[in-house]
C-alpha positions in Angstrom: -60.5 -11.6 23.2 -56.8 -12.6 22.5 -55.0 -13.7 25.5 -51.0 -14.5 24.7 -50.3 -15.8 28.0 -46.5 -16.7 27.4 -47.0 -19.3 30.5 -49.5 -21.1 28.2 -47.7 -21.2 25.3 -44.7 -22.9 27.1 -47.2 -25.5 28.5 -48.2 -26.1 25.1 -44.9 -26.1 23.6 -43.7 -28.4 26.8 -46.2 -31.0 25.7 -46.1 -30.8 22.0 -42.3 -31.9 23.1 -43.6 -35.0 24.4 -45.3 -36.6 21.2 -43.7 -39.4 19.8 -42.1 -39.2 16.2 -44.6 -40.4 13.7 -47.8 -40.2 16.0 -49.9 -36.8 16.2 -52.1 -34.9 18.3 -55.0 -31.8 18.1 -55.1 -28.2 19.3 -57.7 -29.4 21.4 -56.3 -32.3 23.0 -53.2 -30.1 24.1 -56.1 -27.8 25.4 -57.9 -30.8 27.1 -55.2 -31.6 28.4 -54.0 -28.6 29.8 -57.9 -27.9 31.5 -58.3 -25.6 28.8 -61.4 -27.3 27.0 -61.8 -24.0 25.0 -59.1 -23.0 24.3 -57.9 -25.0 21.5 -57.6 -21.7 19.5 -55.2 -20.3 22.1 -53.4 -23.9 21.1 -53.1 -22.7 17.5 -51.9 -19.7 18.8 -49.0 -21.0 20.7 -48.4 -23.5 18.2 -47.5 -20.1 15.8 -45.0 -19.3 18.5 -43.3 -22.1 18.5 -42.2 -22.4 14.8 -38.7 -20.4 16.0 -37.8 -23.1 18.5 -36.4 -25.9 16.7 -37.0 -28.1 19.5 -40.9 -28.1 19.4 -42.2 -30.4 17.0 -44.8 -28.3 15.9 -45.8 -30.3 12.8 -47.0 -33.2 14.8 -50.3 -30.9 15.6 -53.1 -31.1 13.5 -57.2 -29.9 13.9 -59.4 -32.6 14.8 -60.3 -34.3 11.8 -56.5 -34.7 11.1 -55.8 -32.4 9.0 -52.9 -30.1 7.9 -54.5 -26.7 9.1 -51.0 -25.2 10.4 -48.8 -26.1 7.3 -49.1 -22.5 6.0 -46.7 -21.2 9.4 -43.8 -23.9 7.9 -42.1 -21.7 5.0 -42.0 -23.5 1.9 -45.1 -25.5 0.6 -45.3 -28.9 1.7 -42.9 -29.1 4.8 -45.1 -29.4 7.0 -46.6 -32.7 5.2 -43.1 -34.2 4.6 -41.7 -34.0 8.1 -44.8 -35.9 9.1 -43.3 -38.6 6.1 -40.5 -38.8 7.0 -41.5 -40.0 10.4 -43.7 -42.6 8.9 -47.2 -40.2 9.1 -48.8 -41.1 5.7 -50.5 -37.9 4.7 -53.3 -36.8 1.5 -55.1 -34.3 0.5 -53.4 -32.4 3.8 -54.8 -34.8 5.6 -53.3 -37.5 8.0 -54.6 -40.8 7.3 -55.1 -43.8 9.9 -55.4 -40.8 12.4 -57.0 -43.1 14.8 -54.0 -45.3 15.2 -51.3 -42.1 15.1 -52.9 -40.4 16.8 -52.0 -39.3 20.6 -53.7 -38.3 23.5 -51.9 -36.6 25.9 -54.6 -37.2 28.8 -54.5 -40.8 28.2 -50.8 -40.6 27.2 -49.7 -38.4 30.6 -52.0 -38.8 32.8 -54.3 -36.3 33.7 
């Protein structure tokens, strides 16, 4: 079942806002954080909304293991990787590396 619920994508996109340049987060720590457990899908889904507002930093959000899973929804080949460099993110193989220490957790982060 698909739910779009255009409430939940503006949470999302509300606290995809919030992450710091050059640090990162997951579909499912936005879901986490949201009480959505789940729902990290519907986080991917949102997070495909969002790539016509210029003010959600939608390449700071990354699966779980770190890696570059959205970077097809960024146009060209690539941009997705080096907006993460050019905030200081080193990324290989699509994948972020040191994601333990860039990474961000919004429920630690905000608060829950």
């Amino acid at each position: 079942m698909e739910n779009k619920d255009p409430n939940f994508f503006e949470m999302v996109h509300e606290v995809v806002k919030l992450i710091p340049r050059g640090r990162v987060t997951s579909y499912g720590a936005i879901a986490r954080y949201l009480g959505t457990g789940k729902s990290a899908r519907m986080v991917g889904w949102a997070m495909q909304s969002s790539h016509t507002d210029d003010r959600v930093p939608a390449h700071r959000v990354v699966n779980s293991a770190g890696l570059l899973t959205g970077q097809h929804h960024f146009g060209k080949p690539g941009k997705m990787q080096e907006l993460l460099e050019a905030e200081g993110v080193v990324v290989e193989d699509n994948q972020v590396q040191n994601f333990d220490k860039v990474f961000w957790d919004p429920s630690k982060e905000l608060g829950m």
